[in-house]
C-alpha positions as CSV (number, residue, x, y, z in Angstrom):
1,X,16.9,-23.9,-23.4
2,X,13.2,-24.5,-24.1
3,X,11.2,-24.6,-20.2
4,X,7.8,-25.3,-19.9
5,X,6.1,-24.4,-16.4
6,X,2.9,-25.8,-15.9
7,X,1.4,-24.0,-13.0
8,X,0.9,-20.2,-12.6
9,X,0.5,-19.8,-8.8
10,X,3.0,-18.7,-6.6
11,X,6.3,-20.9,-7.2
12,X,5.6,-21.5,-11.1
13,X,5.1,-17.8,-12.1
14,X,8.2,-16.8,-10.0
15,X,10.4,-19.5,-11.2
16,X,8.8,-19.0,-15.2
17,X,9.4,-15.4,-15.2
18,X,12.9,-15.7,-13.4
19,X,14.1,-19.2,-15.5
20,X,13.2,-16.5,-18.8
21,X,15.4,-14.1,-17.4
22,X,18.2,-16.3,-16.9
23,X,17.6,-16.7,-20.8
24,X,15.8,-19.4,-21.5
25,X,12.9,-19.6,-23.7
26,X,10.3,-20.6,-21.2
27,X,6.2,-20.9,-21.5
28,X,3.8,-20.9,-18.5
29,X,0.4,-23.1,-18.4
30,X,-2.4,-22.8,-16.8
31,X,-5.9,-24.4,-17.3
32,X,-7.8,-21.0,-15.9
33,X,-8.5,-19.3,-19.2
34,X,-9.4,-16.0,-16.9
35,X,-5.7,-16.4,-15.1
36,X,-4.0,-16.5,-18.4
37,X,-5.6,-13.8,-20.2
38,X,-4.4,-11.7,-17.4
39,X,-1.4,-12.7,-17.7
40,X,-1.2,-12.4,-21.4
41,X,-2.4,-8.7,-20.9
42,X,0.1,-8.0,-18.5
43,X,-1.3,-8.7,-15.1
44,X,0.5,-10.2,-11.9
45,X,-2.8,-12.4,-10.0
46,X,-0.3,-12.3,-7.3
47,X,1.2,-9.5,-4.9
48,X,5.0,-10.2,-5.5
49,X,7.3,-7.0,-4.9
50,X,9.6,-6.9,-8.7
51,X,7.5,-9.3,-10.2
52,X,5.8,-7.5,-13.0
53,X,8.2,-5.5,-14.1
54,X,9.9,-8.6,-14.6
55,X,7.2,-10.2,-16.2
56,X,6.7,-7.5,-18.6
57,X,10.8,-7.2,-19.6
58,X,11.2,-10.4,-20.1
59,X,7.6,-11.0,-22.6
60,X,8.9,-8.0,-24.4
61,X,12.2,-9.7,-25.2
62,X,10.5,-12.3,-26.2
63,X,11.1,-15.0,-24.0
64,X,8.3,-15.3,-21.5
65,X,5.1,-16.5,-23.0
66,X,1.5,-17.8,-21.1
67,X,-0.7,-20.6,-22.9
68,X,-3.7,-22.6,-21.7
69,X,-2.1,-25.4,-24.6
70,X,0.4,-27.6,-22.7
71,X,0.4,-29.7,-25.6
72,X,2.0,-27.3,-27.4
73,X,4.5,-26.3,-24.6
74,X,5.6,-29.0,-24.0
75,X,6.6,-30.0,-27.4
76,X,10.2,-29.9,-28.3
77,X,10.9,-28.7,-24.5
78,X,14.3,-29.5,-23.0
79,X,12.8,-29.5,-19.4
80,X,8.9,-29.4,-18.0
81,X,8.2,-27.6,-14.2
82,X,5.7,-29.5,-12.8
83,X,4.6,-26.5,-10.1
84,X,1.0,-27.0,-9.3
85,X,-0.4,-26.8,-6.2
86,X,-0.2,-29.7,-3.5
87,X,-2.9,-29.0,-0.8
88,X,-3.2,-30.6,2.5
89,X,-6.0,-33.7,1.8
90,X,-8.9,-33.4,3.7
91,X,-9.2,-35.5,7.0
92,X,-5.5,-37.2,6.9
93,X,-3.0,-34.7,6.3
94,X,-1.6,-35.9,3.1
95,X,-0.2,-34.0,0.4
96,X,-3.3,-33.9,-2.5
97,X,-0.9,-35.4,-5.7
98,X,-4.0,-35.3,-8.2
99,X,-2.6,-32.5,-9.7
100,X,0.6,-33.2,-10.2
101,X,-0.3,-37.1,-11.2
102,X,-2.6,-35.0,-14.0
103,X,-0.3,-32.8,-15.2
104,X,2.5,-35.9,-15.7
105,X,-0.2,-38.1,-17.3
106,X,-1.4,-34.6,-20.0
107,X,3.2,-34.5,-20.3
108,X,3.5,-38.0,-21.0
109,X,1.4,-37.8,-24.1
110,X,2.6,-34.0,-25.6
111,X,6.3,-34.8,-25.0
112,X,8.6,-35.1,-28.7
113,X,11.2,-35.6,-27.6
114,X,14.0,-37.0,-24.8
115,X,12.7,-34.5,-21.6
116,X,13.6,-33.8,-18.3
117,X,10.4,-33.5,-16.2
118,X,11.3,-31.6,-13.3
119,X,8.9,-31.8,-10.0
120,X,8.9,-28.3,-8.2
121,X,5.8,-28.7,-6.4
122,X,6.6,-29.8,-2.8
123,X,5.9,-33.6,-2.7
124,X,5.7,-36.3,-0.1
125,X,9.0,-38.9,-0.7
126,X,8.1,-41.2,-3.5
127,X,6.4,-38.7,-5.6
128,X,8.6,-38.1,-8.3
129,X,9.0,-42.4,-8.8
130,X,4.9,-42.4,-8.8
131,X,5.3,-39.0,-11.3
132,X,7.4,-41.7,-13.6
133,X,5.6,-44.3,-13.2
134,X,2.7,-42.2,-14.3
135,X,4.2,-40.8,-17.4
136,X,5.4,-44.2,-18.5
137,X,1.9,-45.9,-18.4
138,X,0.3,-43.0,-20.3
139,X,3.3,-43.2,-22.8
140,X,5.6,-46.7,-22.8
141,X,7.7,-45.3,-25.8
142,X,8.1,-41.8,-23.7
143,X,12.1,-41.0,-23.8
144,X,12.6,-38.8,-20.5
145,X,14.1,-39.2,-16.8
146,X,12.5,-37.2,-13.9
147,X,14.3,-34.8,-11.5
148,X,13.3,-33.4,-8.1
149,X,13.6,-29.7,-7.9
150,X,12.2,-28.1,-4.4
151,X,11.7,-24.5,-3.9
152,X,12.9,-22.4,-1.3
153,X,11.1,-19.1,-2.2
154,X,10.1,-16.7,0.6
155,X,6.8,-14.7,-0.2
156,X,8.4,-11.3,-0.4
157,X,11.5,-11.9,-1.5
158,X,11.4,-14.5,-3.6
159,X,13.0,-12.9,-6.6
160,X,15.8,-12.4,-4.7
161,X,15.8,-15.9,-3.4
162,X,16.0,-17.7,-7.0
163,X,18.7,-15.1,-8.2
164,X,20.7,-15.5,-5.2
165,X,20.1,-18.6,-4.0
166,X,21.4,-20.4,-0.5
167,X,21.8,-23.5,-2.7
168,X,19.4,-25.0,-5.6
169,X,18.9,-28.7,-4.7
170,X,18.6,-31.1,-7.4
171,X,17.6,-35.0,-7.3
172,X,18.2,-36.7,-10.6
173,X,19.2,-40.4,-11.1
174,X,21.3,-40.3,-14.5
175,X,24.1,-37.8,-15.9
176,X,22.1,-37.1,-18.8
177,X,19.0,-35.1,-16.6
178,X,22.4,-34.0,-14.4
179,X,23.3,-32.2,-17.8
180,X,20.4,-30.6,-18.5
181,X,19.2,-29.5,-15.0
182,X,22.8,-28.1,-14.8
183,X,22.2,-26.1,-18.6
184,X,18.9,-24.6,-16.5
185,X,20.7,-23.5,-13.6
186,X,24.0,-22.7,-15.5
187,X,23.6,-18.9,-14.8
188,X,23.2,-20.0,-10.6
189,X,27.1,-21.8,-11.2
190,X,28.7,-19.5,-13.3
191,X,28.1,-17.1,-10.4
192,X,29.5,-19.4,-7.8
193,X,25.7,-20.4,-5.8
194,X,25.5,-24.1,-4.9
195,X,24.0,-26.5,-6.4
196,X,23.2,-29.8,-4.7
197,X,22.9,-32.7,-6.5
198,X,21.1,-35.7,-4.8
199,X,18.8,-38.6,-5.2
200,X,15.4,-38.5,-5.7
201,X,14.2,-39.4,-2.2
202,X,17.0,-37.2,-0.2
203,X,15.8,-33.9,-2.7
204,X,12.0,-35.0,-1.6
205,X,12.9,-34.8,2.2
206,X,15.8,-32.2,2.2
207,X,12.0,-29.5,1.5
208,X,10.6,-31.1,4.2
209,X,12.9,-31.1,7.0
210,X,14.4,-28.0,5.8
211,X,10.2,-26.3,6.2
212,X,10.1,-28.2,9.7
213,X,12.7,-27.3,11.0
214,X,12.4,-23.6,10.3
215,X,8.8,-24.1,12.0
216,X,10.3,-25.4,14.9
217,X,12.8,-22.3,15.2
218,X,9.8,-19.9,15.3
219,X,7.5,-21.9,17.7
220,X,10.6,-22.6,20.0
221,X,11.1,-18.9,20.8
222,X,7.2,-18.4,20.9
223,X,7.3,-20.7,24.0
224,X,10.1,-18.9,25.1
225,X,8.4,-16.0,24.9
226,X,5.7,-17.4,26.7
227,X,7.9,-18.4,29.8
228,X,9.8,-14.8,29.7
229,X,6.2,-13.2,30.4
230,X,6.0,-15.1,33.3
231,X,9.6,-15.1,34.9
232,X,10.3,-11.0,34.1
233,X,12.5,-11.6,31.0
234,X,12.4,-9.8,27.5
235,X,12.2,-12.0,24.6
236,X,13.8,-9.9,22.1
237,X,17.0,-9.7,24.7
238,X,16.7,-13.8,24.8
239,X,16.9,-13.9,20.9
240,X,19.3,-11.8,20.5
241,X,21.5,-13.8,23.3
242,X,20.7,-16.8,21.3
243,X,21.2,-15.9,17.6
244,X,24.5,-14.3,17.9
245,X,25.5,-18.1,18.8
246,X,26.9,-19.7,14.9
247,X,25.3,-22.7,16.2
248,X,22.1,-21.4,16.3
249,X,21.7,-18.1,14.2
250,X,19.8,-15.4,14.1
251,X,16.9,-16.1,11.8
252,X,13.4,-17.0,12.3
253,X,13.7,-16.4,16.6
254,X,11.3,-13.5,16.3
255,X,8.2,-14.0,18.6
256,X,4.9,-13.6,17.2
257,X,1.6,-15.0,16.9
258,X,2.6,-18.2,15.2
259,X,3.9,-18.7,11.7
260,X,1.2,-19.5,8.6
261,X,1.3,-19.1,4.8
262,X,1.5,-21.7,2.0
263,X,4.1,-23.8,3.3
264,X,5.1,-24.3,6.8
265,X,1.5,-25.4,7.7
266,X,1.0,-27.6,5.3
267,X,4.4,-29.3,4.6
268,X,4.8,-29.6,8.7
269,X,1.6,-32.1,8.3
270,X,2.5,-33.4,5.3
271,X,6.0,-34.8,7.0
272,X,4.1,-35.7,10.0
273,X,1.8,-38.4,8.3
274,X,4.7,-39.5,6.3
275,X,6.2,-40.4,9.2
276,X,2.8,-42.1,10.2
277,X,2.9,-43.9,7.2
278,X,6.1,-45.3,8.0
279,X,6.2,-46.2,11.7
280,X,9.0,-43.4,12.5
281,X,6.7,-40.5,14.2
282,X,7.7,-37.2,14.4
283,X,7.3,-36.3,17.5
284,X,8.9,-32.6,17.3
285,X,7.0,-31.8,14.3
286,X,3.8,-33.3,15.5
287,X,4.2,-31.3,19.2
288,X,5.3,-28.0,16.8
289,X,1.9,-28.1,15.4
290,X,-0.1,-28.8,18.4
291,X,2.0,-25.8,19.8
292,X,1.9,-23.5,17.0
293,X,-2.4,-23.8,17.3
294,X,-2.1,-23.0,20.9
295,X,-0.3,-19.7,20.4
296,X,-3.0,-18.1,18.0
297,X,-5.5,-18.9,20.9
298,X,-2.9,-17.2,23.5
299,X,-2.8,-14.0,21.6
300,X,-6.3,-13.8,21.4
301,X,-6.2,-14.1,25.4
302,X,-4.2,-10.9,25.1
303,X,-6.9,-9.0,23.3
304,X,-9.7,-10.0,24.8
305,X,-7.6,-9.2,28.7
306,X,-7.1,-5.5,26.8
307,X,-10.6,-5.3,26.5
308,X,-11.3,-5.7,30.4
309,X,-11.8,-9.8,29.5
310,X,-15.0,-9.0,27.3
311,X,-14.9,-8.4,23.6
312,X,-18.9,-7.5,23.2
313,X,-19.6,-4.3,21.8
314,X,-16.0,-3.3,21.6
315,X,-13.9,-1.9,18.6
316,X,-10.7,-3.5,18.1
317,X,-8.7,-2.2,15.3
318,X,-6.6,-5.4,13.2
319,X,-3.2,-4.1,11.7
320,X,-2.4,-6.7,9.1
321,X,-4.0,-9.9,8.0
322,X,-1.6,-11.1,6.0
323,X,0.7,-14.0,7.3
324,X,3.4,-12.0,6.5
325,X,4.6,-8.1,5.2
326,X,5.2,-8.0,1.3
327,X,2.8,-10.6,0.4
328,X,-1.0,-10.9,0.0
329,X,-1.1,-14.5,1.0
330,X,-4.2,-15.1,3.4
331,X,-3.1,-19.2,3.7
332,X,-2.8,-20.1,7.8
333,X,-2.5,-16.6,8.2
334,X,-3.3,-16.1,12.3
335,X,-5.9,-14.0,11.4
336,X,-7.8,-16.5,10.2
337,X,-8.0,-17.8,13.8
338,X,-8.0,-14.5,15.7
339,X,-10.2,-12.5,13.8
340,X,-13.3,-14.2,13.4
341,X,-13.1,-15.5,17.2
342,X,-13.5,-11.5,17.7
343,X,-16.1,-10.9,15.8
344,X,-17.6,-14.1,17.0
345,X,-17.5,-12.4,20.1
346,X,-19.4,-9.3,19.3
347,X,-16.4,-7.0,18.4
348,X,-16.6,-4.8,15.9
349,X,-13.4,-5.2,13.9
350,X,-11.5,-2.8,11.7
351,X,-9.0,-4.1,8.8
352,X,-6.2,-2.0,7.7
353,X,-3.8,-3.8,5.1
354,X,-1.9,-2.7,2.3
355,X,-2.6,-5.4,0.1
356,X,-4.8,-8.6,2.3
357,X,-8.4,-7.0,1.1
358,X,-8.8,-8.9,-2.0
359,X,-8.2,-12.4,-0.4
360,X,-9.6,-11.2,2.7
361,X,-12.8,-10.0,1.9
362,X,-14.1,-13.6,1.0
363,X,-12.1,-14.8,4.5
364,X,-13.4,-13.0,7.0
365,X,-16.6,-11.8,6.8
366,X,-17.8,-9.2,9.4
367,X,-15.2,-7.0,9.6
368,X,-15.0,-3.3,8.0
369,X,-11.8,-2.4,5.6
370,X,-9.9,0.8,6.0
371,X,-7.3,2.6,4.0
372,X,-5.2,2.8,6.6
373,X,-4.3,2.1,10.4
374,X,-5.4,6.3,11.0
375,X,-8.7,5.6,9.9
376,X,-8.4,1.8,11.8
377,X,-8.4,3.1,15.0
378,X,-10.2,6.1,14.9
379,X,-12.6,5.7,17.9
380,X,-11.0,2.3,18.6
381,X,-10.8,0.7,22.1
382,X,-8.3,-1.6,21.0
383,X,-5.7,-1.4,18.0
384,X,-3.5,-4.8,17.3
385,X,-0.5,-5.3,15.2
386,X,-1.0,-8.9,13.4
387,X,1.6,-8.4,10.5
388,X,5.1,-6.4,10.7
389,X,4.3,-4.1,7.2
390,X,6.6,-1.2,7.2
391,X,4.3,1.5,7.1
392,X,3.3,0.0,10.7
393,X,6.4,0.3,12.3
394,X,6.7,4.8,12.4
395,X,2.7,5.7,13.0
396,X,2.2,8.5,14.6
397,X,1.2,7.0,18.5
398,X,0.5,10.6,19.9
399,X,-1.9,10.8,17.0
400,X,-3.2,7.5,17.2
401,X,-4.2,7.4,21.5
402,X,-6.1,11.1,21.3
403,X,-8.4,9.7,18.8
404,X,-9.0,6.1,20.1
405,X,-11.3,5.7,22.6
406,X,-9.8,3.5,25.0
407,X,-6.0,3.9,23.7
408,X,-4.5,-0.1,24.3
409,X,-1.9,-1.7,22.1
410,X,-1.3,-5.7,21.8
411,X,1.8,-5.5,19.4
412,X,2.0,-8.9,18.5
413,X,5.4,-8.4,16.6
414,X,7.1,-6.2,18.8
415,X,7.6,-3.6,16.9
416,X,7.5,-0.6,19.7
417,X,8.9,-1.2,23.1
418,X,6.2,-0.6,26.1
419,X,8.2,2.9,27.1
420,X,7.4,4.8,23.7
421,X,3.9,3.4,24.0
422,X,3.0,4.5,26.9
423,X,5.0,7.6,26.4
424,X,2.8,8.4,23.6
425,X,-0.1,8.3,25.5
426,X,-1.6,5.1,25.7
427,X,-2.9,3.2,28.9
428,X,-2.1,-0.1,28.4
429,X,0.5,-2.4,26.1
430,X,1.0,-5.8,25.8
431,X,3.3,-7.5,23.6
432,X,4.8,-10.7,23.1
433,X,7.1,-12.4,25.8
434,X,7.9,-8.8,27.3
């Protein structure tokens, strides 16, 4: 099948380069010429692990391809990705649509024939009816139905995640997008992963709740961990009591300093003005955000108490920045809040991340980067552990407490235990509802 993805952030370039390695013939758009000469000359703008060698087997077959023409496209396409980005609006928590509502309008007028445009950006409910109405107006004689096609992509696995899919959810409104949208994800069936088809409203809220309620799971067990600090109870015991229940599972009950990233911020504010919008509030979501602000500001407590409850002059020592390992996604990362407070407070922070210094650099001014957490917390009174990458989970503690200067730990993933902390030499830890 002929795709056209128009969008080359995060979801559109995964789901391009992946859709062309299903088989189809599939070109990516972008209106940044600078983006798409680098990815014309074979460069990933994005940290995704598998990604570019992806890319680069699947242009060399000859069925990836990267355009700043959508015009040209979009022409003759069986199916068009609308994946551009859907920001939080300024002020009211709405979901920005000017892009998307663009990008239908510049479709409407390039299409040749009967198409399938496919919404993949994450969209309040009644998006995809405005995207029709849109592409109608700007085309009356425009032959085409539109489909609702959220993604469910973890940064860091997100290869994985469209190749072996928990489900692929689909909202069309006639058998003849059904047909097509099934010819796009035909490789997904033959290989026995669901696909649910839906209407256009359900597809729209299925993101939603799906993002919110995954939100609530992590901020849940923050509080939890909050309580255990205070009644003698370990957190990771608590989860681990909890997850093995079917009811309840496993995932996302890891305490931490809050979640962030591109989409559980933004899509948890997004669902709470819908239901503004329509007189049903959601309460849980609306407390889960309220909540999930509060934790950034308790773990800050926790460095700040490490430091004898002044941060002045001190050297604090920040392991990870990004909102998660095996990304470089600086979105609602808890840095963002913890950092800067920090060096708003006289500190004098150290960065060691394996990939956040390109983003990060522009986002938080003040700070010095390292190469590594050795060279972090060389002299460092305090060293903190913001995001789980692997190559923080075996340092060498001995190593690390002779050279700091004041050798204290807030691990704010719980990646050691207190015992082998202190073991190593360190006078004080503090995690995170231990």
């Amino acid at each position: 099948m002929k795709i056209a993805m128009i969008g080359t952030g995060y979801v559109g370039l995964v789901s391009g380069v992946c859709f062309s390695d299903f088989g189809h013939e599939v070109v990516c758009v972008d209106k940044n010429p600078e983006k798409i000469a680098k990815l014309q000359a074979g460069q990933v703008p994005i940290y995704e692990p598998g990604l570019e060698a992806l890319m680069a087997k699947n242009v060399t077959a000859g069925r990836l391809s990267f355009t700043l023409n959508l015009a040209e496209a979009v022409a003759g396409a069986d199916a068009v990705f609308i994946a551009v980005g859907t920001p939080t609006r300024r002020g009211d928590g709405h979901a920005d649509l000017t892009f998307v509502m663009a990008a239908a309008a510049e479709i409407a007028t390039a299409m040749t024939q009967y198409t399938v445009v496919v919404t993949k950006s994450t969209v309040p409910v009644g998006t995809n009816r405005d995207v029709a109405r849109t592409i109608k107006k700007a085309n009356p004689a425009a032959q085409f139905d539109v489909a609702s096609n959220p993604e469910f992509l973890r940064e860091g696995a997100a290869i994985d995640d469209f190749m072996r899919p928990d489900r692929v959810v689909v909202g069309v409104e006639s058998g003849k997008a059904r047909k097509v949208m099934a010819d796009v994800y035909k490789p997904l069936f033959l290989r026995d992963f669901p696909v649910v088809y839906t209407g256009l409203e359900s597809a729209e809220m299925i993101k939603y709740a799906a993002n919110a309620f995954l939100a609530t799971k992590i901020t849940f067990i923050n509080e939890i961990a909050a309580l255990c600090e205070k009644v003698g109870a370990d957190v990771k015991d608590v989860a681990k009591g909890m997850g093995m229940d079917g009811r309840i599972g496993n995932k996302f009950l890891h305490a931490g300093p809050g979640y962030g990233g591109s989409c559980f911020p933004k899509d948890t504010k997004a669902l709470a003005r819908i239901g503004q919008d329509h007189a049903v509030p959601m309460q849980i979501t609306e407390t889960v955000i309220k909540v999930n602000e509060e934790i950034k500001r308790r773990m800050l407590d926790k460095i700040v108490d490490l430091c004898d409850g002044n941060v002045n002059g001190k050297t604090i020592a920040i392991l990870g920045v990004t909102f998660k390992p095996n990304t470089d996604d600086m979105r609602d990362a808890p840095s963002l809040t913890i950092v800067p407070a920090l060096v708003g407070g006289g500190a004098k922070v150290r960065v060691a991340d394996p990939q956040g210094q390109h983003e990060g650099e522009a986002l938080l001014p003040g700070v010095r980067w390292t190469d590594n957490a050795y060279q972090a917390t060389q002299g460092a009174d305090v060293v903190v552990i913001l995001t789980e990458w692997n190559e923080f989970r075996a340092l060498d503690l001995e190593k690390i407490a002779r050279k700091m200067a004041h050798p204290r730990m807030a691990d704010l993933r719980n990646i050691y235990s207190a015992e082998e902390v202190l073991e190593a030499g360190f006078e004080k830890y503090d995690g995170v509802g231990r």
